[in-house]
C-alpha positions as CSV (number, residue, x, y, z in Angstrom):
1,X,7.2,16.6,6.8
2,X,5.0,13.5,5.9
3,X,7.1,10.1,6.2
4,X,5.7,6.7,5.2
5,X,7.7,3.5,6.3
6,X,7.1,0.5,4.5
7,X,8.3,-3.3,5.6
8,X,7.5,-6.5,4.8
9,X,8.4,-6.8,1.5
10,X,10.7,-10.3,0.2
11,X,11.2,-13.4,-1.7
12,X,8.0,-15.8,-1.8
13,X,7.0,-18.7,-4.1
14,X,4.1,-18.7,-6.2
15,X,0.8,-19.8,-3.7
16,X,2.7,-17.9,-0.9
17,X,1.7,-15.0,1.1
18,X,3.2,-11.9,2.2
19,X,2.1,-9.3,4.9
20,X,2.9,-5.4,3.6
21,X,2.7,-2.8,6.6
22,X,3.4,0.7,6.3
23,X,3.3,3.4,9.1
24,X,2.7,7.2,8.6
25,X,4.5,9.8,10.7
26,X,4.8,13.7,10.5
27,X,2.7,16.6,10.2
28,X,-0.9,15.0,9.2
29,X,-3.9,16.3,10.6
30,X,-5.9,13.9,9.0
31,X,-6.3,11.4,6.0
32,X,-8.4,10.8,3.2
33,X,-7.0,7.5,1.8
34,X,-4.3,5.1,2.5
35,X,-3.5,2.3,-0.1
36,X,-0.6,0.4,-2.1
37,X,0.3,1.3,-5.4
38,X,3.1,-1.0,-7.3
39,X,5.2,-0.5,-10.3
40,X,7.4,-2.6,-13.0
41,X,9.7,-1.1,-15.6
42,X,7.7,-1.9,-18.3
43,X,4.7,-0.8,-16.6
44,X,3.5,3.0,-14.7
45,X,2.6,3.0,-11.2
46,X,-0.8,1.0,-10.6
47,X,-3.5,1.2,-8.0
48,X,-3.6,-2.2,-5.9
49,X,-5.4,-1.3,-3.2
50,X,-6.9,1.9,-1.1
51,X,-9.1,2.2,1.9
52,X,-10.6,5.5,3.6
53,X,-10.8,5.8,7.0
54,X,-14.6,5.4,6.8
55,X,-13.6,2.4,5.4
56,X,-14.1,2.5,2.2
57,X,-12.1,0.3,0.0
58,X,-10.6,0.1,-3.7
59,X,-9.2,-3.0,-5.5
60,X,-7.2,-3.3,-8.8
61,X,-9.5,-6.4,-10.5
62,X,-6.0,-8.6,-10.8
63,X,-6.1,-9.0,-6.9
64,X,-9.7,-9.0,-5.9
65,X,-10.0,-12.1,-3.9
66,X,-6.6,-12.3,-3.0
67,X,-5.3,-9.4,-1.4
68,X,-6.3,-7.4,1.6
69,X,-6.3,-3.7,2.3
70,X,-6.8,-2.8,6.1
71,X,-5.6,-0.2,8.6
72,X,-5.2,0.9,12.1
73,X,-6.5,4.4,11.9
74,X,-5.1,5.1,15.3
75,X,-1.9,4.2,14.6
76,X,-2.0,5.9,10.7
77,X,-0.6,2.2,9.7
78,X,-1.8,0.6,6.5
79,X,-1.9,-3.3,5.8
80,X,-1.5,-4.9,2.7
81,X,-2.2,-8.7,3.3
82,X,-1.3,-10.6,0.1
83,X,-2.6,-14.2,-0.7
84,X,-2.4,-16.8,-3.3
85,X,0.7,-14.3,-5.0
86,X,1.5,-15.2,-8.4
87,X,4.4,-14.3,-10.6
88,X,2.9,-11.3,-12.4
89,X,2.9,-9.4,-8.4
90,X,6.2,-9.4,-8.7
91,X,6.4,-4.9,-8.3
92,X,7.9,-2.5,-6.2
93,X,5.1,-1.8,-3.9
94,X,4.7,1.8,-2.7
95,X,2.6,3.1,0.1
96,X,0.2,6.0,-0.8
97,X,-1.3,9.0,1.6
98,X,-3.5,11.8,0.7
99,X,-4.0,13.6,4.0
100,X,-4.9,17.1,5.1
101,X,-1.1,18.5,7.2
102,X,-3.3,21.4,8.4
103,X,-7.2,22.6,8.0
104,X,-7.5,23.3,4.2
105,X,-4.2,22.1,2.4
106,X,-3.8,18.7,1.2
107,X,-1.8,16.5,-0.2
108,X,-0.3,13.4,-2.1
109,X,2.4,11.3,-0.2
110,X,4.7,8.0,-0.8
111,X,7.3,5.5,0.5
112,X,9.8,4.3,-0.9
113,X,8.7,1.4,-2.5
114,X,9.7,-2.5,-1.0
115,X,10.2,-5.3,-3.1
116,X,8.0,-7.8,-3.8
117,X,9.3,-11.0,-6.0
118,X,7.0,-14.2,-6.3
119,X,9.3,-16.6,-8.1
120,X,10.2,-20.3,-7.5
């Protein structure tokens, strides 16, 4: 129905960057948000970052400054351009949708999640 695509996940050493992109596809009529959650086991699912398409944006505090929420509202693509990446981002990084599919019903929609690991 709804499909989000996420790539450019990897392996990058602390001070390194990484470029998250993730493409929506399927029956949307329109969006409200798109963003990045990420999870660790220990951890549940936690905002990173969201932006509207009015462009509106939303940062988790522990990547202000360093990371970079942008999108292609043409294209229903999401960026995620991450900077400076430390240790503690190591996640599984998921891509988030809540979009209208027709005139009044909404809803919630994810990827499946690409790794990120900042080690050296």
């Amino acid at each position: 129905q709804v499909q989000l695509v996420e790539s450019g996940g990897g392996l990058v050493q602390p001070g390194g960057s990484l470029r998250l992109s993730c493409a929506a596809s399927g029956s949307i009529f329109s969006i409200v948000n798109m963003g990045w959650y990420r999870q660790v086991p220990e951890n549940g699912r936690e905002l990173v970052a969201t932006r509207t398409s009015g462009g509106s944006t939303n940062y988790a505090d522990s990547v202000k400054g360093r990371f970079t929420i942008s999108r292609d509202n043409a294209k229903n693509t999401v960026y995620l351009q991450m900077n400076s990446l430390k240790p503690e981002d190591t996640a599984v990084y998921y891509c988030y949708l809540r979009g209208y599919t027709n005139y009044s019903q909404w809803g919630d929609f994810w990827g499946q999640g690409t790794q990120v690991t900042v080690s050296s």
